[in-house]
C-alpha positions as CSV (number, residue, x, y, z in Angstrom):
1,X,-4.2,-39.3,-86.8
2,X,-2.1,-37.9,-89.8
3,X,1.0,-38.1,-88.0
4,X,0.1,-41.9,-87.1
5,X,-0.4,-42.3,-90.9
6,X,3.1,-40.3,-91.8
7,X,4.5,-42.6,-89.0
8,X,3.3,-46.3,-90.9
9,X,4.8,-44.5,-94.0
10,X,8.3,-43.9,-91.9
11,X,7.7,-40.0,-92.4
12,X,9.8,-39.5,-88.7
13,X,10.5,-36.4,-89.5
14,X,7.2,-35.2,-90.4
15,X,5.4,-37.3,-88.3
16,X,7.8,-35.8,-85.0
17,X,7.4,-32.1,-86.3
18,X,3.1,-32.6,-86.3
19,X,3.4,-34.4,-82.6
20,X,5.8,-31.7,-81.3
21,X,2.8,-28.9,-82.0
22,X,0.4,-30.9,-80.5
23,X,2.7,-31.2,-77.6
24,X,2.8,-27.5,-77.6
25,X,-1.2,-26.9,-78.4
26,X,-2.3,-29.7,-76.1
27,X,0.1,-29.7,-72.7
28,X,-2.7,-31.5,-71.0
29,X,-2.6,-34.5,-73.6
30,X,-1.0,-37.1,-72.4
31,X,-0.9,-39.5,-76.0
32,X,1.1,-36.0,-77.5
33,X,3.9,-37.1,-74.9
34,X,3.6,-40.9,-75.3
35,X,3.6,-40.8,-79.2
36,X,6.5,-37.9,-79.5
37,X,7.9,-40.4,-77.2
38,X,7.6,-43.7,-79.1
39,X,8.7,-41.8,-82.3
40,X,12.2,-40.9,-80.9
41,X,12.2,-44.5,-79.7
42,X,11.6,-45.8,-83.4
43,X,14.3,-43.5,-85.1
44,X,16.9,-44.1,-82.3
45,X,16.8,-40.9,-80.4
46,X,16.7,-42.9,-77.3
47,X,18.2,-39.6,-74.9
48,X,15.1,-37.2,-76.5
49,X,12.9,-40.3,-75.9
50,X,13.5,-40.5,-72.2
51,X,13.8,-36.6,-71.8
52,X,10.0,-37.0,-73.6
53,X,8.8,-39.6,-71.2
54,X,10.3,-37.9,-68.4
55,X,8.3,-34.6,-69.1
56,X,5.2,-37.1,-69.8
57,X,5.6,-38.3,-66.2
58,X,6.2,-34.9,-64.5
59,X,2.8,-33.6,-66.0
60,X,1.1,-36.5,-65.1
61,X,2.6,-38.3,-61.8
62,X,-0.5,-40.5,-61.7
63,X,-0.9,-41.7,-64.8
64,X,1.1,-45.3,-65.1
65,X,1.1,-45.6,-68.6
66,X,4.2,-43.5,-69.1
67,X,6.1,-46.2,-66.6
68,X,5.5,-49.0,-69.5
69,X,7.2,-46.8,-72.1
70,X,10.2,-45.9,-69.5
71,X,10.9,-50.0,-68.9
72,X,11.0,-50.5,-72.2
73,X,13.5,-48.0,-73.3
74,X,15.5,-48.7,-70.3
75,X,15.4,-52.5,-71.5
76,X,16.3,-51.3,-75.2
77,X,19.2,-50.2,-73.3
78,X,19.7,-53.0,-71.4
79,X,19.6,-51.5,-68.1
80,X,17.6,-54.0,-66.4
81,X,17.6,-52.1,-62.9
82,X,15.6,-49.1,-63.5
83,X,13.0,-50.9,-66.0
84,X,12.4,-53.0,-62.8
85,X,11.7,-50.2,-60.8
86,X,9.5,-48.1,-63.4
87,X,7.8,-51.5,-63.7
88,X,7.0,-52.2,-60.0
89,X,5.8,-48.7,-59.4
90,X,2.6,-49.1,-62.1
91,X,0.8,-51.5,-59.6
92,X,1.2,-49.3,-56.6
93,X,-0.2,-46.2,-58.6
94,X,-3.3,-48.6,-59.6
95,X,-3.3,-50.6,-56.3
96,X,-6.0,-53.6,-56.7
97,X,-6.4,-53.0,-60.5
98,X,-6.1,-55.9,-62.0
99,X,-5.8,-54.3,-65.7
100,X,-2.7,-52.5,-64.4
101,X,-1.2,-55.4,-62.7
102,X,-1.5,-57.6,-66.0
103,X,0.5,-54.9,-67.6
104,X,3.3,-54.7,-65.1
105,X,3.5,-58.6,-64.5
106,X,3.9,-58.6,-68.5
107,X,6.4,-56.0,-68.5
108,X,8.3,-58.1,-65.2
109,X,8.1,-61.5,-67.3
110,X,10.0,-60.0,-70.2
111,X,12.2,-58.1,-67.8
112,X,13.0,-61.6,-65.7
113,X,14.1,-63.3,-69.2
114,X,16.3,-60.7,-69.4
115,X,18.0,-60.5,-66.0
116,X,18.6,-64.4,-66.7
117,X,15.6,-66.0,-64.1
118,X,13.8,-67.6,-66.4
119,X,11.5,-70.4,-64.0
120,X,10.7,-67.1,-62.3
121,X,9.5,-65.6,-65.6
122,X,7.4,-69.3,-66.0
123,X,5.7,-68.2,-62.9
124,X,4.8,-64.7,-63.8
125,X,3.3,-66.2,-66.6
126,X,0.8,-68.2,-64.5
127,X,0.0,-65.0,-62.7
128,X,-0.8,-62.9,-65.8
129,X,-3.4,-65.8,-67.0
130,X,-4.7,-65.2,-63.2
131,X,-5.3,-61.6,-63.4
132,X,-6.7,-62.1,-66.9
133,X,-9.2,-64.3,-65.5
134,X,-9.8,-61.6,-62.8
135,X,-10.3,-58.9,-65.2
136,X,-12.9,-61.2,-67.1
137,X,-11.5,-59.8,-70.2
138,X,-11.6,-62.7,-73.5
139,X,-8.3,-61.0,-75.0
140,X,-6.5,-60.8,-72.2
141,X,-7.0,-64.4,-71.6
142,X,-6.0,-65.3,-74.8
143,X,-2.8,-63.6,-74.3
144,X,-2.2,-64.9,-71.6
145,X,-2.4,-68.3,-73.0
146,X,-0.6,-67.3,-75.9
147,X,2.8,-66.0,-73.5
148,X,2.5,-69.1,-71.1
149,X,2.3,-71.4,-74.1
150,X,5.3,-69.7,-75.2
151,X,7.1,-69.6,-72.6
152,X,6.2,-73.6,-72.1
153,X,8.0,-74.0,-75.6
154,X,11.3,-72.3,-74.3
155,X,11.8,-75.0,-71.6
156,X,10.7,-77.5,-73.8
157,X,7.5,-78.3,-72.3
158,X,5.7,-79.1,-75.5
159,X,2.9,-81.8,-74.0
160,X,1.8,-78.8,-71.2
161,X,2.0,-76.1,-74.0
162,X,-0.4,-78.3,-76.1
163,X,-2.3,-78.1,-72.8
164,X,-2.8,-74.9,-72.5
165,X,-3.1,-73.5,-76.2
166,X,-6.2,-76.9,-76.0
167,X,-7.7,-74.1,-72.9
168,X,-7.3,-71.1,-75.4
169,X,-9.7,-73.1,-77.7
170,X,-12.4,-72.5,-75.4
171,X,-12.2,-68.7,-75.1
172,X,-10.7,-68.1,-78.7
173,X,-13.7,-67.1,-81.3
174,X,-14.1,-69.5,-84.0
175,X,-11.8,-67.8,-86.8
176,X,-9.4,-67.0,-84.3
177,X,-8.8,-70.5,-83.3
178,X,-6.4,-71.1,-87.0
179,X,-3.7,-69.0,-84.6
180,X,-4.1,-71.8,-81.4
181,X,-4.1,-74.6,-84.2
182,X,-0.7,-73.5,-85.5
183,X,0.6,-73.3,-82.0
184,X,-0.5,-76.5,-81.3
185,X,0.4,-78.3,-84.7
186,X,3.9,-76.7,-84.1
187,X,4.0,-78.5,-80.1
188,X,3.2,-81.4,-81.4
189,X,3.1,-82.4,-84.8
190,X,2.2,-86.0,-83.6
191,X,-1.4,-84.8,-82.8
192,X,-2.3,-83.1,-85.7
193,X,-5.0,-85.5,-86.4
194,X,-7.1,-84.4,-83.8
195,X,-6.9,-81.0,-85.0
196,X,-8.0,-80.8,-88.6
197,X,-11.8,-80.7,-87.5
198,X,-11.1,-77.8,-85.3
199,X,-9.0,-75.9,-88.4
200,X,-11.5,-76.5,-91.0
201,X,-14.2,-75.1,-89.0
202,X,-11.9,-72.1,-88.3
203,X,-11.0,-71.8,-92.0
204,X,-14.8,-71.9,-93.0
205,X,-15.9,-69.0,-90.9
206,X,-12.8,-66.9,-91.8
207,X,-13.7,-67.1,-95.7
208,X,-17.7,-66.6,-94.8
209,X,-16.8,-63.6,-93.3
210,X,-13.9,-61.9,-94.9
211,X,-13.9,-61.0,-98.7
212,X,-12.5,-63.5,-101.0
213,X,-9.3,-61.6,-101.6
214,X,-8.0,-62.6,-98.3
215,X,-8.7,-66.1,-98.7
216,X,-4.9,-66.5,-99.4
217,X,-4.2,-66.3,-96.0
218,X,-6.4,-69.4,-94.7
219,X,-4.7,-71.5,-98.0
220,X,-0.9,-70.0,-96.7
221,X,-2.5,-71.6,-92.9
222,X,-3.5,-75.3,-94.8
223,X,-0.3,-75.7,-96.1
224,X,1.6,-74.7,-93.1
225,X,-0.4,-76.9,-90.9
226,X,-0.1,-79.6,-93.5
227,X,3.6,-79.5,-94.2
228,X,4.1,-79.3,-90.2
229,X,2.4,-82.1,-89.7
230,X,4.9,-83.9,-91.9
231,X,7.7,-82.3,-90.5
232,X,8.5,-80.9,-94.1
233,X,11.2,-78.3,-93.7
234,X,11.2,-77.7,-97.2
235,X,7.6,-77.1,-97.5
236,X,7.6,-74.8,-94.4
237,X,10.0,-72.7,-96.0
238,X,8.4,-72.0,-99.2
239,X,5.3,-70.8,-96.8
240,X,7.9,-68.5,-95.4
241,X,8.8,-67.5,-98.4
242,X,5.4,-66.7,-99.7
243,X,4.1,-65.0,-96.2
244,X,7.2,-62.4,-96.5
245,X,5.5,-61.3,-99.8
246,X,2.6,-60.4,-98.1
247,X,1.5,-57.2,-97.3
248,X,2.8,-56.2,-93.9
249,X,-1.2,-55.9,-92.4
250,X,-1.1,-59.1,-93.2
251,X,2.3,-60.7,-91.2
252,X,3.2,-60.7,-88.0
253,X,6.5,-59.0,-88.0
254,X,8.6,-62.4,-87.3
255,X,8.6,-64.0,-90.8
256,X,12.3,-63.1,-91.2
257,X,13.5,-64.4,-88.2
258,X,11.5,-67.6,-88.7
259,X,12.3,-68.3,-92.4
260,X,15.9,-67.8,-90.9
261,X,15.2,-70.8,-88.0
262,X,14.1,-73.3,-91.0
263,X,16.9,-72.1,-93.2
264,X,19.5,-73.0,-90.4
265,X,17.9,-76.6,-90.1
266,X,18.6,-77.2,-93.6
267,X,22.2,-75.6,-93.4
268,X,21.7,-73.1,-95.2
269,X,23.5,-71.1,-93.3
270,X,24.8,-68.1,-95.4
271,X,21.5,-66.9,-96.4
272,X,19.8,-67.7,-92.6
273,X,22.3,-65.3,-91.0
274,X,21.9,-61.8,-92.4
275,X,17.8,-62.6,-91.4
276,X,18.3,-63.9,-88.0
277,X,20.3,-61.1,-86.9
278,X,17.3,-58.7,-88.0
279,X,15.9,-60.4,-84.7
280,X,18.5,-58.6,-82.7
281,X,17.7,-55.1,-82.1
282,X,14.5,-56.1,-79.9
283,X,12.9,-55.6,-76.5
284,X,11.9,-59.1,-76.3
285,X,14.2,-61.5,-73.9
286,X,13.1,-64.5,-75.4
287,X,13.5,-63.1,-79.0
288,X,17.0,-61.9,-78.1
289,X,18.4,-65.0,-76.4
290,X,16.9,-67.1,-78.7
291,X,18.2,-64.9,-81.8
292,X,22.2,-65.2,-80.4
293,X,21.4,-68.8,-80.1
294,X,21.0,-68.9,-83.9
295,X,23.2,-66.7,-84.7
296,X,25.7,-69.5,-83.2
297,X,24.5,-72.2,-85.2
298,X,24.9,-70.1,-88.5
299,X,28.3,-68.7,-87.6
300,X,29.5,-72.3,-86.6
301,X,27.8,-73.4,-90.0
302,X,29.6,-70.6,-92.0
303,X,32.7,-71.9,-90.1
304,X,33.3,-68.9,-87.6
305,X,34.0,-70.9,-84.9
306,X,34.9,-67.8,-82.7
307,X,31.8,-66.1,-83.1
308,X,29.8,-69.2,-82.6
309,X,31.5,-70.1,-79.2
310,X,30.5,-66.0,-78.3
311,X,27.1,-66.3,-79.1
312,X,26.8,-69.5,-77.6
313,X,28.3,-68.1,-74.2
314,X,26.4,-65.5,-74.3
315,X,23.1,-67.4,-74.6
316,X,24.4,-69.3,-71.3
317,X,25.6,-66.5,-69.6
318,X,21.8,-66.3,-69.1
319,X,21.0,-69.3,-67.9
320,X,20.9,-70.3,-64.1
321,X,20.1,-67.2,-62.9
């Protein structure tokens, strides 16, 4: 637990030294591998990382977890191949588990973004809110809702990702539903009359049941959903502005990159781009390809034509696939 502390601190060093002993005290502790692991990952070690997992999955051949953390450092390194492999392997150790199958149909719709197939990632989304369902689990169902919705959005299907975030209302508990609301508002801004009930319910039992110094962050939600309703751009970026002053328990870890989206749309372009490219060193497909696309529209903005037409082909260069 200390060495997850000196890890939130970004104490690598320490926090690596403290997970190597318990490596070597505790051989038969798989979480000494996976976090020794992880920690390499976040400081860019990615050769002691894989040498970590590898010895994680030597010791324990059964256990599947390991095969999550190899996919995703292969995908860091954008060797698509072997993540697929590492990824297709976790349901065959767990055969008719439909935990483990979530997890690797996850892992395959971020992995199919990336190899370019995106209708096929669209599908494996529809089979992770299946398995959810299976596994009769509320947050798994919620997640799946939230990654189909998403999803949805990429294509441009707002009207069936209002649809499905609309489902997530009935499984979401009552102060959770401010997220869905967002999501929606966001869709379609066109409907966000027949959502205020639902938000001011939400908002209600979030400040009856968290102290009053968090209450900020239901008046930061208000004026969001308000100025989105409008389609006020300047509004939503003075929200931005005020979440990234937050404390980071308190964001999501995406503000830059979407204070960076807004300040594009208003063309301001010099300031957007040094933000959006903080979305670049990621894991996520749709993060990534979304990220170069933006990257486009500031360098065209900022008048660097020639790195707006490369960004640009490299966000079709995934298309079609």
């Amino acid at each position: 637990l200390y060495a997850d502390d000196l890890t939130k601190f970004k104490q690598y060093n320490r926090a690596i030294a403290l997970h190597q002993r318990h490596k070597k005290l505790y051989p038969e502790a798989p979480r000494a591998y996976e976090a020794l692991g992880d920690l390499y990952v976040e400081t860019g070690d990615l050769a002691r990382a894989l040498e970590t997992y590898e010895e994680y999955r030597e010791r324990f051949p059964d256990d599947p977890d390991v095969l999550n953390n190899m996919a995703s450092l292969a995908i860091r390194q954008r060797d698509c191949e072997p993540a697929r492999l590492y990824l297709e392997e976790i349901p065959v150790l767990r055969p008719w588990n439909a935990q483990w199958a979530r997890i690797a149909e996850a892992g395959l719709i971020n992995l199919e973004v990336w190899d370019g197939r995106f209708k096929q990632a669209l599908r494996r989304c529809e089979r992770m809110v299946q398995l959810s369902f299976e596994m009769a689990d509320t947050s798994a169902i919620l997640g799946g809702y939230l990654t189909l919705g998403g999803n949805l959005r990429a294509f441009g299907r707002d009207d069936e990702a209002w649809d499905v975030y609309a489902k997530a209302f009935e499984y979401a508990p009552i102060m959770s539903q401010m997220q869905f609301v967002m999501l929606s508002v966001d869709a379609r801004p066109d409907r966000a009359d027949e959502l205020k009930d639902r938000l001011r319910t939400s908002v209600d039992a979030f400040r009856m049941n968290v102290p009053s110094n968090l209450w900020h962050i239901t008046d930061m939600v208000e004026t969001g959903f308000k100025a989105q309703a409008a389609r006020d751009t300047t509004a939503l970026i003075a929200v931005a502005r005020d979440v990234l002053e937050y404390p980071p328990n308190q964001r999501t870890g995406n503000e830059e990159r979407s204070l960076a989206e807004l300040l594009s749309r208003v063309g301001a372009y010099e300031e957007a781009l040094p933000l959006v490219e903080t979305g670049l060193d990621t894991t996520n497909g749709w993060l990534y390809v979304s990220t170069v696309y933006w990257v486009g529209v500031c360098k065209q903005g900022l008048g660097d034509l020639e790195g707006a037409v490369g960004a640009f082909e490299e966000v079709l260069s995934y298309w079609g696939n």
